[in-house]
N, C-alpha and C positions, 0 to 999 in steps of 0.2 A: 323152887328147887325141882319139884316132878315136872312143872311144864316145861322147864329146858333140859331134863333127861327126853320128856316125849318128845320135845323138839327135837333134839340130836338124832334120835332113833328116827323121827318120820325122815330128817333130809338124810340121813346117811340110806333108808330106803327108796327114796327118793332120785337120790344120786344112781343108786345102782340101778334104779329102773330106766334112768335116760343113759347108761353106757352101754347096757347090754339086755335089750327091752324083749328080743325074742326068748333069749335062754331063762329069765328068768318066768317070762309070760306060759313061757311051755312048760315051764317046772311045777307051777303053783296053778295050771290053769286058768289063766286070769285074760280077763279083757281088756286091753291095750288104751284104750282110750279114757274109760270107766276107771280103769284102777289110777290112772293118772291124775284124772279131775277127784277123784276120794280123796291122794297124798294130798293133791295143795290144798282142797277145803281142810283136812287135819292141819298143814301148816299154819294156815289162814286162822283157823281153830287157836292153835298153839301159840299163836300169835297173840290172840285176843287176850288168851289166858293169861299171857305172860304184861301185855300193856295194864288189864284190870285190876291184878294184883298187885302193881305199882302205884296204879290209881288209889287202889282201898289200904295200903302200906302209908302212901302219903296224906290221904284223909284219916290216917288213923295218929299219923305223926304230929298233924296239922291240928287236929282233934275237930274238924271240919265233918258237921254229919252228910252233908252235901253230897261231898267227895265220897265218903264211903257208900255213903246211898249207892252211888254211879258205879262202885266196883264192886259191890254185891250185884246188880243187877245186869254188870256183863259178862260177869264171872258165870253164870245163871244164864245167858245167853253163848256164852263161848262154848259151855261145859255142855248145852242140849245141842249144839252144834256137831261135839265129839262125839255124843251119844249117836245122834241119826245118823253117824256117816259109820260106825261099828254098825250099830245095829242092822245100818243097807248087805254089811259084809257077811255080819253072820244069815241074815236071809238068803243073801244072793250065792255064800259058797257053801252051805252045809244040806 
C-alpha cells in the first residue's frame, strides 16, 4: 500500500517535471538532468518494491521459504536503492 502511494507521488512528480521542466527546475533549484535520472531510479525503486512484495505475499501464501527468502532480500535491495537516491538529495540540496 505505501509503495504505490510513493509510486503515485513519484509519477505524478514526474509527470510534472516533463511538461514544464524549466518552471519547476527554476522554482526548486534543481538540475535538469540529475533530478530526472533520481525520479526514475525512485520509479525503478518503487517498482522493485512493489514486484518483492508480491513475491514475499505469495511465498508467504505458498508457505514457500524460497520465495520469501527472494522477497526479503529485494525488498532489502529496493529499499537501500530509495535510501541512496534521498540520501544523494539531501546532500546535494541542503
Amino acid at each position: 500500500m505505501l509503495a504505490a502511494m510513493f509510486g503515485v507521488i513519484c509519477v505524478a512528480l514526474y509527470s510534472e517535471i516533463r511538461r514544464s521542466p524549466k518552471t519547476l527546475m527554476a522554482k526548486f533549484k534543481l538540475h535538469p538532468e540529475k533530478t530526472e535520472e533520481d525520479f526514475r531510479l525512485m520509479m525503478y525503486s518503487n517498482a522493485g518494491l512493489t514486484l518483492f512484495m508480491s513475491v514475499l505475499a505469495l511465498g508467504n501464501a505458498l508457505n514457500a521459504e524460497n520465495l520469501v527468502s527472494m522477497g526479503y532480500i529485494g525488498l532489502v535491495l529496493s529499499a537501500l536503492l530509495v535510501v541512496d537516491v534521498v540520501g544523494s538529495w539531501v546532500f546535494r540540496y541542503t
